[in-house]
Each structure stands twice: as C-alpha cells, then as structure tokens.
C-alpha positions as a Markdown table, in Angstrom:
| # | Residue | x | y | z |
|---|---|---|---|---|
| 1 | Unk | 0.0 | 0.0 | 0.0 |
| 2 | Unk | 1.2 | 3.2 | -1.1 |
| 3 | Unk | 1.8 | 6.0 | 1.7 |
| 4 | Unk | 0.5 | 9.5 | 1.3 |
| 5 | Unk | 2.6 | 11.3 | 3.2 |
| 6 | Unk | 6.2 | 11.6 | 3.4 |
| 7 | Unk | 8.8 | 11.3 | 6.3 |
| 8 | Unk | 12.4 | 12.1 | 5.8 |
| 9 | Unk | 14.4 | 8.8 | 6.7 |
| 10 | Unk | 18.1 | 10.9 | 8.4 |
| 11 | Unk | 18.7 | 7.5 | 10.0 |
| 12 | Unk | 18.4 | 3.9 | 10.0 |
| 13 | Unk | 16.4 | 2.0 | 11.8 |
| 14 | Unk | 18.1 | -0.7 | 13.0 |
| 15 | Unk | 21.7 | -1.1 | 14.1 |
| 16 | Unk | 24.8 | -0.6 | 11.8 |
| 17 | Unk | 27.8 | -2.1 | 12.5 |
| 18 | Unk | 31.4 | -1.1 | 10.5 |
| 19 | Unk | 33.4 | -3.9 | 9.4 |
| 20 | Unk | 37.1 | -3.3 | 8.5 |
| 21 | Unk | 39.1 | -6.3 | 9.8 |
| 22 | Unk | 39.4 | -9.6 | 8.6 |
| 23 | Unk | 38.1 | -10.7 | 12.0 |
| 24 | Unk | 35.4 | -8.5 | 12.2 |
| 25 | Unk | 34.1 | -9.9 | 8.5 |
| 26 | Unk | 34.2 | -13.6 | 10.2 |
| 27 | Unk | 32.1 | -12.3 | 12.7 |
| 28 | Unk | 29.6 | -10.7 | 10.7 |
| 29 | Unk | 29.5 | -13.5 | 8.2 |
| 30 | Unk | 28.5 | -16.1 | 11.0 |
| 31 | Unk | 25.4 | -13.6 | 12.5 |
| 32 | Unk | 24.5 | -13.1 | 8.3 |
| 33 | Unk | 24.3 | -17.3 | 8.6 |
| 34 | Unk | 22.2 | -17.3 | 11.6 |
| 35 | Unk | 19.8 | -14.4 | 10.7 |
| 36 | Unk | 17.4 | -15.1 | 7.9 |
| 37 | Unk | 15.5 | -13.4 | 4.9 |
| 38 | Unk | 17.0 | -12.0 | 1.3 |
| 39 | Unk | 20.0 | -10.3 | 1.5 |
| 40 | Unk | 19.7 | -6.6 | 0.5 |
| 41 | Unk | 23.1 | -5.2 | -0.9 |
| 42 | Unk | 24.5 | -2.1 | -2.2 |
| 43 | Unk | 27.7 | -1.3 | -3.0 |
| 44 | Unk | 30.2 | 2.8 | -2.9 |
| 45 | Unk | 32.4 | 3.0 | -5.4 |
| 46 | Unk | 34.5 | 6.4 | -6.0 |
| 47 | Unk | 33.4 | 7.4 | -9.6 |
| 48 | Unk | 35.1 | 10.4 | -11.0 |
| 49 | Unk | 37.6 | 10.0 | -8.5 |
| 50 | Unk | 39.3 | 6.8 | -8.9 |
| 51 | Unk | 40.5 | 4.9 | -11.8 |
| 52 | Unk | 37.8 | 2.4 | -12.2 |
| 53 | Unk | 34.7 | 1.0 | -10.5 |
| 54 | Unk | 35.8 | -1.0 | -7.8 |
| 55 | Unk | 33.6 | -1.0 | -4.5 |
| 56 | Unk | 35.1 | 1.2 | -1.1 |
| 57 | Unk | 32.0 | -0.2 | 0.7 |
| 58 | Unk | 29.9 | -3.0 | 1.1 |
| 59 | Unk | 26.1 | -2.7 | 2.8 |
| 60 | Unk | 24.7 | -6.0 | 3.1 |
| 61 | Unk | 21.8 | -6.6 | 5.8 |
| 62 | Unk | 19.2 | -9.6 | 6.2 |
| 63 | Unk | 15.6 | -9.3 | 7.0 |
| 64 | Unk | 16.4 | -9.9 | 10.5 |
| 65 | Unk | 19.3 | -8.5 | 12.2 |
| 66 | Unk | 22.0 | -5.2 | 11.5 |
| 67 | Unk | 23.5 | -3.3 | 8.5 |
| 68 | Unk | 26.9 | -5.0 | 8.0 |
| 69 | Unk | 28.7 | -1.8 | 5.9 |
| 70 | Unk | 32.4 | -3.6 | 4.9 |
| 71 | Unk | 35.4 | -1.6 | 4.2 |
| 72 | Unk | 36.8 | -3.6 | 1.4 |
| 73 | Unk | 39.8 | -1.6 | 1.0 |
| 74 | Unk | 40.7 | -1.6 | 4.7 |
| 75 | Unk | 40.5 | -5.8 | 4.8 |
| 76 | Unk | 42.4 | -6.4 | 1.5 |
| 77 | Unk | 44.5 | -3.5 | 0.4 |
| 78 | Unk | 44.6 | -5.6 | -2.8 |
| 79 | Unk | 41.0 | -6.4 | -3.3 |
| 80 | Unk | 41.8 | -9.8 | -3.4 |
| 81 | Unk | 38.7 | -12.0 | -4.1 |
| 82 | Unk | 40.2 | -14.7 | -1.4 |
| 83 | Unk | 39.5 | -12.4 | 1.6 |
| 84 | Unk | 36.3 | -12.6 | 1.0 |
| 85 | Unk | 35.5 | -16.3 | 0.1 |
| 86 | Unk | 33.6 | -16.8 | 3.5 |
| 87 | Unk | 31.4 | -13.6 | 2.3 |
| 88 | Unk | 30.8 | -15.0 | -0.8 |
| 89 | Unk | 29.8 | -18.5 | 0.9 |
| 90 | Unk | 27.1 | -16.5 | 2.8 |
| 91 | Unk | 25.9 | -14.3 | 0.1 |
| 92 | Unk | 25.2 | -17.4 | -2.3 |
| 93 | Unk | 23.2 | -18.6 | 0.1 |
| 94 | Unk | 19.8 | -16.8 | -0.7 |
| 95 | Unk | 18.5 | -14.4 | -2.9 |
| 96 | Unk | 20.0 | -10.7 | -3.6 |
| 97 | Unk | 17.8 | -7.5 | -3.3 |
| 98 | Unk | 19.6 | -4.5 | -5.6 |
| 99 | Unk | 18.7 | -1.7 | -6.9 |
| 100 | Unk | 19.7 | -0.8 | -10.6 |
| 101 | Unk | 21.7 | -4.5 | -10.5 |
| 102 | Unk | 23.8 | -3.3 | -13.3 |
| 103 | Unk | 25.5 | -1.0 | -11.5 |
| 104 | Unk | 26.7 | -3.0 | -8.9 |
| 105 | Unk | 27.3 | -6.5 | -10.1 |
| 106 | Unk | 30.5 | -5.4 | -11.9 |
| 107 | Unk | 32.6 | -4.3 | -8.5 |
| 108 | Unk | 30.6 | -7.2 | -6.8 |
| 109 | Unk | 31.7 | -9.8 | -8.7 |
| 110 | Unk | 35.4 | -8.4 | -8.9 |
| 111 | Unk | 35.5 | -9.1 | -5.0 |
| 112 | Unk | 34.3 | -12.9 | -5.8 |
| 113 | Unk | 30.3 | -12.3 | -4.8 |
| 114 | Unk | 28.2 | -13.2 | -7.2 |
| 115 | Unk | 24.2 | -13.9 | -6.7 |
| 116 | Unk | 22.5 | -16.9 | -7.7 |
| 117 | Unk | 18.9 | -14.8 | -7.6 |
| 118 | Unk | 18.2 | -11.5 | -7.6 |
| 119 | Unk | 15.1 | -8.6 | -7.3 |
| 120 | Unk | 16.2 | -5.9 | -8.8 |
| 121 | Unk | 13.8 | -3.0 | -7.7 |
| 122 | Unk | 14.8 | -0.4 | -10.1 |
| 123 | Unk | 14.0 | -2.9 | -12.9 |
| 124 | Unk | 10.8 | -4.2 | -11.5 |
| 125 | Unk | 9.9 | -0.3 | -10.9 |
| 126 | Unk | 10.4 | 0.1 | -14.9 |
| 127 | Unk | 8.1 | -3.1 | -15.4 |
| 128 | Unk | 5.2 | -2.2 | -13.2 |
| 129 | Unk | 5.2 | 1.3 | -15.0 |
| 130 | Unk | 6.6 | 3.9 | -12.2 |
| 131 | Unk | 7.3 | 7.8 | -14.4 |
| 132 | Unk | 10.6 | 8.0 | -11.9 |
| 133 | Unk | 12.8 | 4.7 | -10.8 |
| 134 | Unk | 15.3 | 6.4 | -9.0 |
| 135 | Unk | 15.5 | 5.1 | -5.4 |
| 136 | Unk | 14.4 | 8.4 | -3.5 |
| 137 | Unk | 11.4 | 8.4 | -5.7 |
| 138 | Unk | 10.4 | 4.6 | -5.8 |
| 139 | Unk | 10.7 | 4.9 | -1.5 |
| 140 | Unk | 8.6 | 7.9 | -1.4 |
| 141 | Unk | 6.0 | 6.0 | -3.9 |
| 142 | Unk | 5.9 | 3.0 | -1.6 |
| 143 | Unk | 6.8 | 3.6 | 1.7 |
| 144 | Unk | 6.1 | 7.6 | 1.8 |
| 145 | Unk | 10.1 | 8.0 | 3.1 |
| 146 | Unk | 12.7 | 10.5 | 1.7 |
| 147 | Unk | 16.2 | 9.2 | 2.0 |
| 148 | Unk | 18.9 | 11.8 | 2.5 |
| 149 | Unk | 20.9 | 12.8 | -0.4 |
| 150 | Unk | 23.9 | 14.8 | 0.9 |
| 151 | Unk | 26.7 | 12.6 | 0.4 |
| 152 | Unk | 25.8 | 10.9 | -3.1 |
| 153 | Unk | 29.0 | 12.1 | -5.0 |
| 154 | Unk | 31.6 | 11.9 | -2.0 |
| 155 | Unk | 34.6 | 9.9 | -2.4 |
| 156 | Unk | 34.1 | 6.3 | -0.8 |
| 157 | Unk | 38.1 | 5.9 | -1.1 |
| 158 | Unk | 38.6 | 8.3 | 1.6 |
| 159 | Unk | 40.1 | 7.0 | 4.6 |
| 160 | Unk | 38.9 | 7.4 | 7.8 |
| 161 | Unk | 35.3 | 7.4 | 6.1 |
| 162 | Unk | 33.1 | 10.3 | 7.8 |
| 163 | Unk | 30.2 | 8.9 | 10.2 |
| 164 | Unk | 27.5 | 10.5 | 8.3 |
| 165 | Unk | 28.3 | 9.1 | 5.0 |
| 166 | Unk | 28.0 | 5.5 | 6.9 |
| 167 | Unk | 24.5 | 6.2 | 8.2 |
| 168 | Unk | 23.6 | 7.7 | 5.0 |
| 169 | Unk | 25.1 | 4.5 | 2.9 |
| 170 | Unk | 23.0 | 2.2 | 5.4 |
| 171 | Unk | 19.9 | 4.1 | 4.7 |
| 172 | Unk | 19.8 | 2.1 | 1.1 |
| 173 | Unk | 19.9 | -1.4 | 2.5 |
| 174 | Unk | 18.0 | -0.3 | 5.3 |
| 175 | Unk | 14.2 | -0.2 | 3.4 |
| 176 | Unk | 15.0 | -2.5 | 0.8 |
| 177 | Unk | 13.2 | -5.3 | 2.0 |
| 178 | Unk | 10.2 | -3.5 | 2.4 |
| 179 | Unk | 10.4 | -1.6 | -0.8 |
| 180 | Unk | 10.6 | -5.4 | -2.4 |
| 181 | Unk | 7.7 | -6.7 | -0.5 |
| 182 | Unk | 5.2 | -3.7 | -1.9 |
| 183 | Unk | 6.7 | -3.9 | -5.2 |
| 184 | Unk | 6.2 | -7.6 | -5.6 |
| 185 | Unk | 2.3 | -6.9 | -4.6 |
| 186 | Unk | 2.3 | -4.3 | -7.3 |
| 187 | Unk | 3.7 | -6.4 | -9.6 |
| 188 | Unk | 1.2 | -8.9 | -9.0 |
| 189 | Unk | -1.9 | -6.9 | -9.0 |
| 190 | Unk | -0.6 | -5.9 | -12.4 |
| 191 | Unk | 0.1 | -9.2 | -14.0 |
| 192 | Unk | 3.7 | -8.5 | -14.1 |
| 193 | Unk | 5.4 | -10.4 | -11.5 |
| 194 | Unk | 6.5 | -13.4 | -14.2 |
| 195 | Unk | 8.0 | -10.5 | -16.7 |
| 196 | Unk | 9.9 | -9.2 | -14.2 |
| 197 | Unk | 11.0 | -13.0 | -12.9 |
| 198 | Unk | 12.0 | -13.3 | -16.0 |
| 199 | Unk | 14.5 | -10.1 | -16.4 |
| 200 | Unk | 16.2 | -10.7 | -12.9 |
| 201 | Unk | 16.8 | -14.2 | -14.1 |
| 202 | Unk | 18.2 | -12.6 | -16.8 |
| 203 | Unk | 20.6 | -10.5 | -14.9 |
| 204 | Unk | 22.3 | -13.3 | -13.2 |
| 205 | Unk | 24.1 | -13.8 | -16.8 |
| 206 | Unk | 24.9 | -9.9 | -17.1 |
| 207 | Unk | 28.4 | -8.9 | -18.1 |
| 208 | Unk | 29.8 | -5.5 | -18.5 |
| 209 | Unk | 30.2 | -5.0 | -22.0 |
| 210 | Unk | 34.6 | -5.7 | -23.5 |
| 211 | Unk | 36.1 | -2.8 | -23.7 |
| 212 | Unk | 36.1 | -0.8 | -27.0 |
| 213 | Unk | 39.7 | -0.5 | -28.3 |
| 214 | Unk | 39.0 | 2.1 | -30.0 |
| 215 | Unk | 37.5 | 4.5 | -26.9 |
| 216 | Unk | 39.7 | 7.1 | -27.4 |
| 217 | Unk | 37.4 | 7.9 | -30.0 |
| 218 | Unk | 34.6 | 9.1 | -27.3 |
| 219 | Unk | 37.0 | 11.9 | -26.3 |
| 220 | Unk | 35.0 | 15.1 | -25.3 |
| 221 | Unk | 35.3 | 17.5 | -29.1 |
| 222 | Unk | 37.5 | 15.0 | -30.9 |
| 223 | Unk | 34.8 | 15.7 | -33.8 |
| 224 | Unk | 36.4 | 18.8 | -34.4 |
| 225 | Unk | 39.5 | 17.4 | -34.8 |
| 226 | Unk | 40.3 | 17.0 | -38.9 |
| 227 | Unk | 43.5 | 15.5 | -39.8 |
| 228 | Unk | 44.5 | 12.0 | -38.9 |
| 229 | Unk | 47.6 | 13.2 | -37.9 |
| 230 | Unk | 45.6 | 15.0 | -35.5 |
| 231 | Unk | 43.7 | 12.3 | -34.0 |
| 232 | Unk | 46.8 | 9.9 | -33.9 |
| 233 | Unk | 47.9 | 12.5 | -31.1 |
| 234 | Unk | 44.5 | 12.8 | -29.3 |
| 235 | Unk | 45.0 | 8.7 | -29.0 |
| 236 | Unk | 48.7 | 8.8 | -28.0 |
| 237 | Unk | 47.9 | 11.1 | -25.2 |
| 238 | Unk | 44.6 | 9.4 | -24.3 |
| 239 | Unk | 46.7 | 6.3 | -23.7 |
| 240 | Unk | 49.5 | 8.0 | -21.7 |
| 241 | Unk | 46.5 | 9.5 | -20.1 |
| 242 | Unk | 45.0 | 5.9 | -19.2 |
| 243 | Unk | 48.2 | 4.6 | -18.6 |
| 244 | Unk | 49.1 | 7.3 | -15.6 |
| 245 | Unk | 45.8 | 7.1 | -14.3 |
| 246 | Unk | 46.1 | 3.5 | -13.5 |
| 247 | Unk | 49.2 | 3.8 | -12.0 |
| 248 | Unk | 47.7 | 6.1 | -9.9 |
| 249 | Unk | 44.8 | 5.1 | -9.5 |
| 250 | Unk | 43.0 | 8.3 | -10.3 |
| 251 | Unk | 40.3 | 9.0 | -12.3 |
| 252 | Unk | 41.6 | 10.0 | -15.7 |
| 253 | Unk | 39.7 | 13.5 | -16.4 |
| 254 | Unk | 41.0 | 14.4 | -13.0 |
| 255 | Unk | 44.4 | 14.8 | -14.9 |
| 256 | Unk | 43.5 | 16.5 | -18.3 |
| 257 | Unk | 40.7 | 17.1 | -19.4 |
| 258 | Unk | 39.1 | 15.4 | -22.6 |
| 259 | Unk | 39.6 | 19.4 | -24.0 |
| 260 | Unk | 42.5 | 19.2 | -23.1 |
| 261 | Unk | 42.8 | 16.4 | -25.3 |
| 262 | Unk | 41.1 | 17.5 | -28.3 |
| 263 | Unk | 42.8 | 21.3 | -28.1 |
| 264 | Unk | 46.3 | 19.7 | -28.5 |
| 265 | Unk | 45.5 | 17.4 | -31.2 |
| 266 | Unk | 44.0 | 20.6 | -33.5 |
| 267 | Unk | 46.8 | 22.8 | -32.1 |
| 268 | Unk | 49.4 | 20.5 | -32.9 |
| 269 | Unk | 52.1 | 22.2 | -30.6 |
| 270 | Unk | 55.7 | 22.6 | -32.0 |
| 271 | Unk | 57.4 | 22.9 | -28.4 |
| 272 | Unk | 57.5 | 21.9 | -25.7 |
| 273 | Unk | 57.4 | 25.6 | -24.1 |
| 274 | Unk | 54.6 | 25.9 | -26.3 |
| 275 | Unk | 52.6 | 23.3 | -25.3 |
| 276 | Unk | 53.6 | 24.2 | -20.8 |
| 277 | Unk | 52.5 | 27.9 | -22.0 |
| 278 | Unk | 48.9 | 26.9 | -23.7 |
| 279 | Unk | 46.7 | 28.2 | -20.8 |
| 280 | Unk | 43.8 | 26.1 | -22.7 |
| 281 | Unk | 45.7 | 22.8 | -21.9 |
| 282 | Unk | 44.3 | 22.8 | -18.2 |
| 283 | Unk | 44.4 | 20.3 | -15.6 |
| 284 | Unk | 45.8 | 19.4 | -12.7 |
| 285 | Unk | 48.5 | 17.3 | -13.9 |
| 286 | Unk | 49.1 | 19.3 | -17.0 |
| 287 | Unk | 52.2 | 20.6 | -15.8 |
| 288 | Unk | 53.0 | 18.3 | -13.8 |
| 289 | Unk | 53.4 | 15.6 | -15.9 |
| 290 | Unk | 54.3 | 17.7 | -18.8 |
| 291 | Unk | 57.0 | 15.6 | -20.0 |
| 292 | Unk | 54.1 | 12.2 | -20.3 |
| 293 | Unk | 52.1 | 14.8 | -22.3 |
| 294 | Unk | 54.5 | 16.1 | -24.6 |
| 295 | Unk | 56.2 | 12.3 | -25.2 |
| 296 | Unk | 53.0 | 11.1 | -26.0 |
| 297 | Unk | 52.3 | 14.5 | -28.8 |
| 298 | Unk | 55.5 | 13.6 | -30.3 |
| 299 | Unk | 54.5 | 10.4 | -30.6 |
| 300 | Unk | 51.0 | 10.9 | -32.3 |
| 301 | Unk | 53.1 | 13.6 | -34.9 |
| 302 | Unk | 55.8 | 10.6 | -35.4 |
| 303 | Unk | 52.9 | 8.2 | -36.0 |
| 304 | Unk | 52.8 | 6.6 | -39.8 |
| 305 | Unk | 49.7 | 4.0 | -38.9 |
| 306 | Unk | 47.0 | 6.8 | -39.1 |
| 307 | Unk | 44.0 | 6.3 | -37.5 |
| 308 | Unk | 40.8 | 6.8 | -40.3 |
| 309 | Unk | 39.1 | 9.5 | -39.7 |
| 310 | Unk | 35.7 | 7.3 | -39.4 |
| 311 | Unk | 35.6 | 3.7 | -38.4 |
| 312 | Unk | 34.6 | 0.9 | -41.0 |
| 313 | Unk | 31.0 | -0.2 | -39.4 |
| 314 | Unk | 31.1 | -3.7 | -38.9 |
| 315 | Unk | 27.6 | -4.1 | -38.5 |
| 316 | Unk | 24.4 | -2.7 | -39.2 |
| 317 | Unk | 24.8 | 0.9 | -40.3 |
| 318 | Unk | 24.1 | 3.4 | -38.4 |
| 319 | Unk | 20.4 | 4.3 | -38.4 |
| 320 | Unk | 20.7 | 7.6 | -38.4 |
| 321 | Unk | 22.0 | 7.3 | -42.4 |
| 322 | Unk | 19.0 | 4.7 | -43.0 |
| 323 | Unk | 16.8 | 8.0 | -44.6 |
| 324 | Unk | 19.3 | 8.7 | -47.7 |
| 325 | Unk | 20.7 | 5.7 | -48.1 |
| 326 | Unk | 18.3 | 2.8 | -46.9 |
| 327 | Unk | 14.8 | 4.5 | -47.3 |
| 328 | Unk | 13.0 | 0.8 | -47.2 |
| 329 | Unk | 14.8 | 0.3 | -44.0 |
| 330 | Unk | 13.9 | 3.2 | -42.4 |
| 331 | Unk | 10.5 | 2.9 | -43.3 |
| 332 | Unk | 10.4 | -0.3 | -41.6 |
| 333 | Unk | 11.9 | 1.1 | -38.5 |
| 334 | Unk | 9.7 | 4.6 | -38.1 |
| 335 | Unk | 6.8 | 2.2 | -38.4 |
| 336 | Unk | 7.7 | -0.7 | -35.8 |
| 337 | Unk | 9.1 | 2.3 | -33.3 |
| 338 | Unk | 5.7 | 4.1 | -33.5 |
| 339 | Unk | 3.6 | 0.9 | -33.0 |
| 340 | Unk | 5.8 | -0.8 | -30.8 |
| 341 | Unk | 5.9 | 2.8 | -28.9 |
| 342 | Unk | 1.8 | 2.4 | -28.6 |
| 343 | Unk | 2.0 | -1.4 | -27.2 |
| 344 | Unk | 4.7 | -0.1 | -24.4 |
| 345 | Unk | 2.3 | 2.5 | -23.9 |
| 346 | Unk | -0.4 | 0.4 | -23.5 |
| 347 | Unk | 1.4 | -2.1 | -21.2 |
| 348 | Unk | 3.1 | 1.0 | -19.1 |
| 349 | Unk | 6.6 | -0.2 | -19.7 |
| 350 | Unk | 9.5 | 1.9 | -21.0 |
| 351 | Unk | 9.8 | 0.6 | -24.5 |
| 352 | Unk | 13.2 | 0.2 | -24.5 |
| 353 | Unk | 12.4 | -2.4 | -21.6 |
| 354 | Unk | 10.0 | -3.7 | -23.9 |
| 355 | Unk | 12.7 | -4.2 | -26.7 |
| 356 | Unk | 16.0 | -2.7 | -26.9 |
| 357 | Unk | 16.6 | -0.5 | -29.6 |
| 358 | Unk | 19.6 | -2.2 | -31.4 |
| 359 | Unk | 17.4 | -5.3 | -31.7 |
| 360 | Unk | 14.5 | -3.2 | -33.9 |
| 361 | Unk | 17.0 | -2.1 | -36.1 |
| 362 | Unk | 18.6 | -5.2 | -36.4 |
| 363 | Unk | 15.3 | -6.7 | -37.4 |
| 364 | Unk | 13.9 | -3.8 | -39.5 |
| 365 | Unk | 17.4 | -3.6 | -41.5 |
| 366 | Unk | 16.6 | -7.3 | -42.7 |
| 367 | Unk | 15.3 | -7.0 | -46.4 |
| 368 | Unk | 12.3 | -10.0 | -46.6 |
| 369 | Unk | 9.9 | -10.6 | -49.1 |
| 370 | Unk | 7.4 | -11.2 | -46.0 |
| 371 | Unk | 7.6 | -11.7 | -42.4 |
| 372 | Unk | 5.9 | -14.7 | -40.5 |
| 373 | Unk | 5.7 | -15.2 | -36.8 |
| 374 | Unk | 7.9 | -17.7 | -36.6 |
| 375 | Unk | 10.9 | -16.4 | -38.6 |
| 376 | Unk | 10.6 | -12.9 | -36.2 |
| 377 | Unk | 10.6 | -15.2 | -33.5 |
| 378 | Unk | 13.7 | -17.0 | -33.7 |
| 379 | Unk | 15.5 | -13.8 | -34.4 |
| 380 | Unk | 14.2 | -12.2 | -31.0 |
| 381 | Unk | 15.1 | -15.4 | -29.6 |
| 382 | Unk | 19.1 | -15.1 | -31.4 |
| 383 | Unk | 19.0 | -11.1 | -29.7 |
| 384 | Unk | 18.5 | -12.7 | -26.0 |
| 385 | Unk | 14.9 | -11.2 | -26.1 |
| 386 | Unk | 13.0 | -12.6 | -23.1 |
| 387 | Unk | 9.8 | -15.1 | -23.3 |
| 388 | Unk | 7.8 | -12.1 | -22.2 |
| 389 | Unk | 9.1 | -10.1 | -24.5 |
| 390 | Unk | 8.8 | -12.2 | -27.4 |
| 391 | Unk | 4.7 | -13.0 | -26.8 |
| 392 | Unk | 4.4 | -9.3 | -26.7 |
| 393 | Unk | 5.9 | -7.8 | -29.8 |
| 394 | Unk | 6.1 | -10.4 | -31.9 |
| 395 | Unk | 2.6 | -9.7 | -34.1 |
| 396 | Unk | 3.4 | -6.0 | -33.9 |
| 397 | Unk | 6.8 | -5.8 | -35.4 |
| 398 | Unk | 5.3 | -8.7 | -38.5 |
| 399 | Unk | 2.0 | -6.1 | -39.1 |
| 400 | Unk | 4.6 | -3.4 | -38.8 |
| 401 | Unk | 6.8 | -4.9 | -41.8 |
| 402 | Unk | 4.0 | -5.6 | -44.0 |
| 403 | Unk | 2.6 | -1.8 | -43.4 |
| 404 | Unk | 5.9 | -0.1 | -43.1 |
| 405 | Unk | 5.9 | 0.7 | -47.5 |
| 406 | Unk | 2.6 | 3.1 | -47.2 |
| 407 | Unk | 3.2 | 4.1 | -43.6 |
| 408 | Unk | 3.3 | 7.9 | -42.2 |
| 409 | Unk | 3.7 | 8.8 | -39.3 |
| 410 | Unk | 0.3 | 10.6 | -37.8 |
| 411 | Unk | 0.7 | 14.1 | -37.7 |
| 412 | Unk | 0.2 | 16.1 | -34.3 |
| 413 | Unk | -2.8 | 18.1 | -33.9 |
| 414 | Unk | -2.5 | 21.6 | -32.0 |
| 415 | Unk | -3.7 | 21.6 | -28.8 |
| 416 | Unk | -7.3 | 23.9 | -29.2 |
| 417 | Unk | -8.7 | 25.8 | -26.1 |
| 418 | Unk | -11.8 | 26.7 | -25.6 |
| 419 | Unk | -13.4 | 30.0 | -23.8 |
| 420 | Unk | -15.8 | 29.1 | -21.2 |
C-alpha cells in the first residue's frame, strides 16, 4: 500500500555495524548465517575520483538482524577476491535484493560475490510502470520515506570514512526489503510479477560489455579534430592518459581534461614551451606531468599508422544514415518504433524495456519478401529477447513490416482551447 505522506528517513532504523578487519568480516559472516531473509546489498564505489569501478563499501543486511557496511579496501588492500570467500559463501546462500543490479554486479563480482537470484527494484519499478525509478522516488511512492541525499558524490576511497556518510550508505539497504515486499504486490496486482522473474533471471548472466579499443574515439570534441595526424595524437595522449591514471589510481579526467585532449591534437604544438605555456591545456597534472604529455604529442606527430578518420562499421549501419541511403529500411523502423511505442504504452513499460533499440533495427534492417511469426521469433530469440518479451511484440513488429511501404507517421494536432 502506497503512503500519502512523506517522512524524511536521516537515519536507520536498526543497528549498523562497520566492518574493517578480517576478523570483524568472520564475525559478521557467522550472525549473516544465523539471521534469515533475502540479503539486501548495495555497493560505494569512487566514480570520478578513482580509476575504475571498484567497490570502497559494502552494505549488506538480512531481514532480520543489523546493516553489515564492509570496508573492502581496509580488509584487503589488494581487493583480493580470497578475503572474501567466506562472504561470498554467505551471500550465495539466498537471494539478492539491488537496486539498478547493473551497476553493482560489476565491482561485486570483482570481490568474488556473485548472486545466484536476484530482485532488482529499479528494474521491477520500470516493469510495473513507475514515471521515476530512481530510489528516493520509488521509497517515497511505496513507503512515503525520503532518503537523505547529501553525500551521493563523495569519495568512498577516503580514509577514515566520515560517520554520516556511513549512516547515509546504510539508509539504502535499510528499506529495501520492504520496498521489495510492496513492489512484488504491485507487480502482482498488475500481472507482471512473471515478466519481471523473467528479467532478474536474466541478470544473473549480465556482463559489462569488453572494452572498445577504439574509446579514445569518445574523447569530449574530438569531432572537431580534422586530420589523422591529428587524432593519432588525441590517441597517444589518451593512452599515456590511461596509462598514468592507472598507476595512480586516479580517475583519468582528474588529470586532463578530454579538451584538453582535443585542443592539442587541433593545435598540434611545435614545443615543448609551447605546449607548458597553452593556458587552454588545463588540468591538474598538466604541468606536472608535462613531460608524459609532450612524449606522448610527439608520438602521435611521429605516427605513420594513421588512424581513419571514421571507423569501418562492422555491422548494421548506423540508423541515423537509414533516410538517404536505406529509405526501405527506415520505413520499416519509423513504423515498428511508432507501433511498438503504442504497445509499451499500452502495457506502461518503457519501451526500451519492452525491446532494446539495437534489436529493432537489427530486425527492421533485414530485407524480406514477408515476415511470419515464426521467422521474427527465432530472431528475437538469437538477440536474447526474453519469453515475455517475445509473446508481446512479436505480431506488432510482423504487421509493422507488411505496413511499413505506405506508412506515415500521424501528424500532431494543435492543442485547441476553448473560452468558457
């Protein structure tokens, strides 16, 4: 049941206990044995601080019991997955409560914890059809709390970690089994539950996806960068840029910034004075770490393997070209995205949750003399649609095929007012 009014939740409600020894962790892992009920789990990490995603804190609690919040940096320096077997014993044990489970499973799994069930509540709040899934706002919907926001964006690598960012990190485990309890009912009542079964079993296979070799090419401005010359020194200092920041285990903009970047691969420096004089090459380590800077220019200038200036597309092409180029295509598309738009409409579920968008163009780019049920089908089935998913949209993408030729999309009327 849905609250009307709203409390502000400063606190949690039960006890939360800090865990930064290796004995301390065998001690909460036997009480997380002996207490019962899903496990509800979040996880800190120091985005935009550190060089990569791993977890500075842990908040695990059971139905029954306290907030465990572990310090996984304190116990193993290294993040070795091997402190925390015992953990990872416990946590298999029974099923994981998350919220957005994407987010977390990454740093999770790099400790060696790994579900084998999970209810995701930000993905079951897409299903059932909630306007905003953030946590704050699905709380207040069901349970008519505000969490506390203050210390969102802090940085969890910080050492002694501040009291109030602890109570504030419990605060998320803290109503999470509650949260899943009313969602569940909601779920229910709206004949979703088995869809959204369905996606968290799906999550338990999720992997981040490889890295792009080529993501120097996401460099803030690099568009306006013309020459390959040019963009073989954006990715020579991009790489001494990744390079330092993992040695030091700092975020990489927090050195130079992508402008940075892009400024001296249009500038092209021809000094080194030049380049430590540029007051548009900013940063804090832009002077000092000139010398990683200008080694790495020189080596983009020296560079006789030039980068193309676009990539070959080793897939589809890029739907956005579909209009000139691929006008049947695109017909196809405009016409499944509209009707597939009014099915997710219909159902109240983000339509990208419906269908991902790479999967309707990958269907719609297919040139077919017809499309039958069973042939759409199979190629949901071959882009790891769900069951769900599949029973839903099938019909609509074959009637959208066979009307996509003489379809338009309707035009908006103008709102009209009227004078009482």
């Amino acid at each position: 049941m849905i609250e009307e009014s709203v409390a502000p939740l400063l606190k949690p409600r039960r006890p939360a206990v800090f865990i930064d020894t290796e004995a301390k962790l065998a001690e909460a892992c036997a009480q997380l044995q002996h207490e019962s009920g899903a496990f509800a789990i979040d996880a800190e990490r120091a985005s935009g601080f550190k060089y990569g995603q791993r977890a500075y804190l842990l908040q695990v609690a059971r139905a029954t019991g306290n907030i465990y919040l572990i310090d996984p940096a304190t116990i193993s320096p290294s993040f070795d997955p091997a402190d925390f077997n015992g953990l990872a014993r416990v946590l298999a044990s029974d099923i994981w409560l998350l919220h957005a489970a994407t987010q977390d499973l990454p740093c999770l799994a790099e400790l060696g914890l790994v579900p084998t069930k999970i209810f995701d509540t930000e993905l079951g709040s897409r299903i059932v059809g909630l306007p905003r899934v953030g946590l704050g706002a699905v709380v207040e919907h069901y349970l008519g709390l505000a969490l506390a926001k203050e210390h969102s964006a802090v940085d969890w690598s910080k050492r002694p970690l501040d009291a109030s960012w602890l109570q504030y990190a419990a605060l998320d485990v803290d109503v999470l089994h509650e949260l899943a309890t009313q969602l569940e009912n909601d779920l229910k009542q709206n004949d979703k539950l088995d869809w959204a079964l369905e996606e968290f079993e799906h999550l338990l296979g999720f992997k981040p996806k490889p890295e792009n070799p080529e993501r120097w090419r996401t460099i803030t401005g690099l568009h306006e960068v013309k020459a390959q010359q040019g963009l073989a020194v954006a990715r020579a200092i991009w790489r001494a840029r990744e390079s330092l920041a993992m040695k030091l285990d700092v975020a990489p903009g927090r050195l130079i910034p992508d402008s940075s970047i892009s400024h001296v691969s249009k500038t092209m420096h021809k000094t080194r004075p030049e380049l430590a004089s540029d007051k548009a090459f900013a940063g804090r380590a832009s002077r000092s770490y000139l010398d990683t800077w200008w080694s790495a220019l020189e080596e983009g200038r020296a560079e006789r393997e030039l980068p193309p200036l676009k990539l070959a597309n080793s897939g589809i092409p890029n739907h956005r070209s579909w209009p000139a180029r691929w006008p049947q295509a695109n017909q196809r598309l405009i016409c499944a995205r509209h009707n597939l738009s009014n099915l997710a409409k219909e159902l109240s579920v983000p339509l990208e949750n419906l269908i991902s968008p790479e999967s309707i163009r990958q269907i719609c780019w297919i040139e077919r003399e017809e499309a039958s049920e069973d042939q759409i089908r199979e190629e949901l089935k071959g882009l790891k649609a769900r069951s769900w998913q599949i029973e839903l949209i099938t019909q609509v993408i074959c009637e959208s095929i066979q009307q996509s030729p003489n379809f338009k999309l309707p035009s908006v009327e103008p709102e009209t007012t009227t004078d009482d």
